[in-house]
C-alpha positions as CSV (number, residue, x, y, z in Angstrom):
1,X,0.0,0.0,0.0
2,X,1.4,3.7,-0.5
3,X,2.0,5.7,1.8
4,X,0.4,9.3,2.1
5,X,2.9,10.9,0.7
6,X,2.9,8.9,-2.7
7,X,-0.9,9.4,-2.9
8,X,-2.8,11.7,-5.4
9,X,-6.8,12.8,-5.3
10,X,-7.9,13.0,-9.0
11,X,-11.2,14.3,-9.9
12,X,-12.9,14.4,-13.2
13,X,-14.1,17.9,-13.4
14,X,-15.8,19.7,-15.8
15,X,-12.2,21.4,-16.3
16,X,-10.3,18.3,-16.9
17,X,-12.9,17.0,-19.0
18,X,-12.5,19.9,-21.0
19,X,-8.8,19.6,-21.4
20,X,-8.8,16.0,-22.3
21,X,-11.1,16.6,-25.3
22,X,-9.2,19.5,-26.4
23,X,-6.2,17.4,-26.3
24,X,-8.0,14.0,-28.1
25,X,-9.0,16.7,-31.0
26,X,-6.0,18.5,-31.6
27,X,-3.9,15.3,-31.2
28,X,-2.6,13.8,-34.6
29,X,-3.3,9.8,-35.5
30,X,0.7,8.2,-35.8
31,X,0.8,4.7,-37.5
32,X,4.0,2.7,-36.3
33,X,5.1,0.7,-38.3
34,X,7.1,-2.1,-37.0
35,X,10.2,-3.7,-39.1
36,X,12.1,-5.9,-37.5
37,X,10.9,-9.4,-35.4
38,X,9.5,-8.9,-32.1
39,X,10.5,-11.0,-29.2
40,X,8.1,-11.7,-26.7
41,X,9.1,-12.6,-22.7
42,X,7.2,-14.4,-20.6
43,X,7.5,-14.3,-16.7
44,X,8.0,-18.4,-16.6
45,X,10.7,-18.1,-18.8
46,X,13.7,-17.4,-16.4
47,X,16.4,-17.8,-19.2
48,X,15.3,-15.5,-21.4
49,X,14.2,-13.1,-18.7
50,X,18.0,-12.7,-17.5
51,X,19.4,-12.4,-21.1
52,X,16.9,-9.6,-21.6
53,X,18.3,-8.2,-18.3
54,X,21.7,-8.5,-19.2
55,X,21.3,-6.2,-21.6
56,X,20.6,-2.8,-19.3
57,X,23.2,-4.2,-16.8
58,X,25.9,-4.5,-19.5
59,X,26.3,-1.0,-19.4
60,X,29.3,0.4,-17.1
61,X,27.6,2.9,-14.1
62,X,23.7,3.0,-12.7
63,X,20.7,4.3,-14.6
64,X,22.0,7.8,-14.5
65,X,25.3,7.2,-16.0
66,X,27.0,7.5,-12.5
C-alpha cells in the first residue's frame, strides 16, 4: 500500500474533461510501423528473462550514468 505521501486525489471535473477533449482533438493519428521481429518474454521463462536483463546491466555505471 502507498504511503500518504505517494498518494494523489484525482477528480474528473468539468475542467479536466475539457482539457482531455481539447487534447483527443487537436492530437494527430501516428501509425507505427514495426520492421524488425518482435521477441516476446514471458515471466515463466527465467532464461530469457536474465538475457533480456543482461542487456541494461551490461552498461558500465547506474541508470543515471554515474
Amino acid at each position: 500500500m502507498a504511503t500518504k505521501s505517494f498518494q494523489t486525489d484525482f477528480r474528473f471535473t468539468a475542467k479536466s474533461a475539457n482539457a482531455l477533449a481539447n487534447a483527443l482533438s487537436s492530437s494527430k493519428r501516428v501509425d507505427v510501423n514495426i520492421n524488425r521481429r518482435v521477441t516476446r518474454y514471458h515471466a515463466n521463462d527465467t532464461e530469457k528473462l536474465k538475457k533480456f536483463d543482461s542487456l541494461f546491466n551490461s552498461h558500465s555505471g547506474d541508470v543515471h550514468g554515474n
